[in-house]
C-alpha positions as CSV (number, residue, x, y, z in Angstrom):
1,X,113.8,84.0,92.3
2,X,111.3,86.4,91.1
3,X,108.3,88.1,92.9
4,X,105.5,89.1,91.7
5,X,103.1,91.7,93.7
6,X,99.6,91.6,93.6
7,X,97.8,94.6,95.2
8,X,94.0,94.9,96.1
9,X,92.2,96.8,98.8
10,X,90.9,96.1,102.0
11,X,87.1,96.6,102.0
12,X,87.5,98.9,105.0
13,X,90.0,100.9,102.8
14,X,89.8,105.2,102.5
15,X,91.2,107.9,101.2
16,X,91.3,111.0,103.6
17,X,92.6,114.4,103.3
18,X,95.2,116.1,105.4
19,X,96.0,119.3,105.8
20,X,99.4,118.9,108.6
21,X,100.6,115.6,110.9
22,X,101.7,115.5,114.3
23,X,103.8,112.7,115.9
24,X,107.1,111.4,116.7
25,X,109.3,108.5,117.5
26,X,110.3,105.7,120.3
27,X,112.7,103.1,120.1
28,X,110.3,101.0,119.2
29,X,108.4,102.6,116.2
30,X,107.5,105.7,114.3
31,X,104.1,107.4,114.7
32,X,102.5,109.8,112.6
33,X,98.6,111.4,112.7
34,X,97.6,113.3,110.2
35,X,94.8,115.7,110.7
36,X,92.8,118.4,109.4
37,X,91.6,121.8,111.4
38,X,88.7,123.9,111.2
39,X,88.1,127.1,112.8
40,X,85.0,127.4,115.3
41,X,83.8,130.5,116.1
42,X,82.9,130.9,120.6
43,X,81.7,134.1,122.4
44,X,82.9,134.0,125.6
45,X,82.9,136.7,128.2
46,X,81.1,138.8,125.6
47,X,84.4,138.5,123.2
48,X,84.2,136.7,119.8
49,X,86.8,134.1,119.6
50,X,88.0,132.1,116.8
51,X,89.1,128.6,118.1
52,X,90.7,126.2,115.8
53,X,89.2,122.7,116.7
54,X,91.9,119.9,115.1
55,X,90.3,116.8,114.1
56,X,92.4,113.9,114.2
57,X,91.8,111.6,111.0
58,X,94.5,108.7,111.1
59,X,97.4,107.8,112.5
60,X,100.2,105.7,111.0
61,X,102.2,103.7,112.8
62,X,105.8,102.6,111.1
63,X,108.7,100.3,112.2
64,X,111.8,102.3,111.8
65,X,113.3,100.7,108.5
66,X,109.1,101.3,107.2
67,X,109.8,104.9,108.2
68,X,113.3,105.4,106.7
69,X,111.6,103.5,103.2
70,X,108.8,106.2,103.7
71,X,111.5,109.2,104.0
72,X,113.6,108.1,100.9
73,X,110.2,107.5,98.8
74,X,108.3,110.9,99.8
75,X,111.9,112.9,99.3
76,X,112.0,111.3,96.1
77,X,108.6,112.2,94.8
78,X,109.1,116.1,95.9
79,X,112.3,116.5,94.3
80,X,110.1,115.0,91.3
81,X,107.1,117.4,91.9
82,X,109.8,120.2,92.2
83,X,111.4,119.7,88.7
84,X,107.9,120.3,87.4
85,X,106.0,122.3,89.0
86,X,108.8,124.3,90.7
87,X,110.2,124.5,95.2
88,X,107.1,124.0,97.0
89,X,106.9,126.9,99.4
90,X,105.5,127.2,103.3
91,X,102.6,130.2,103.1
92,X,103.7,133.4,104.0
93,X,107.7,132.2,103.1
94,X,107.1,134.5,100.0
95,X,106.7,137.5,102.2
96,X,109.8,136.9,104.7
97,X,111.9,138.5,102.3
98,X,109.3,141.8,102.4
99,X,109.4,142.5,106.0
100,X,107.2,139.8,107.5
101,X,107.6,136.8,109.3
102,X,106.4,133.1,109.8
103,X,105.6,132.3,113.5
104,X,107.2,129.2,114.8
105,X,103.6,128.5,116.2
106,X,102.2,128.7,112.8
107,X,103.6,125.5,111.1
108,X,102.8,122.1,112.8
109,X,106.3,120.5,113.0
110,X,106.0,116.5,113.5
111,X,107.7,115.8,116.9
112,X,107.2,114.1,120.0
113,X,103.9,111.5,121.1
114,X,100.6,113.0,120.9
């Protein structure tokens, strides 16, 4: 038997753009949120400070075999995107080999409920 798949948009659909995604797993599901951060800038105690104020866009919430489809599908697309356009590279990875180093704090790893 064949299948044919017809795809068409919810009305409420839209696009947003992500820079990093927090999240993490149960038994029951998968949970992602992807968000985007900009930096506000507070005086407090007569001291400038720079405070980054993350905005949560979307979250995405995936059954377990959903999640594993979603691993094998993105993995496949960046070994794609890497045969043309070369290894996509973490900021600052360029310069661990000169001397400095990438903070732990400084990449958003996806782990745990928010």
């Amino acid at each position: 038997m064949e299948v044919s798949v017809e795809i068409r948009r919810n009305p409420d659909f839209k696009q947003i753009y992500a820079i990093g995604a927090i999240g993490g797993h149960s038994p029951y599901d998968f949970r992602i949120a992807f968000y985007n951060d900009s930096p506000k800038a507070l005086v407090e105690g007569g001291k400038s400070l720079t405070v980054m104020e993350r905005t949560i866009e979307t979250e995405l919430i995936l059954s377990p075999l959903a999640a594993k489809e979603l691993y094998n599908w993105l993995g496949g697309h960046i070994k794609d995107y890497e045969k043309l356009f070369g290894e996509i590279k973490r900021p600052g990875e360029a310069l661990k080999g000169q001397g400095s180093q990438v903070k732990a704090s400084e990449s958003a790893s996806i782990q745990g409920y928010m």
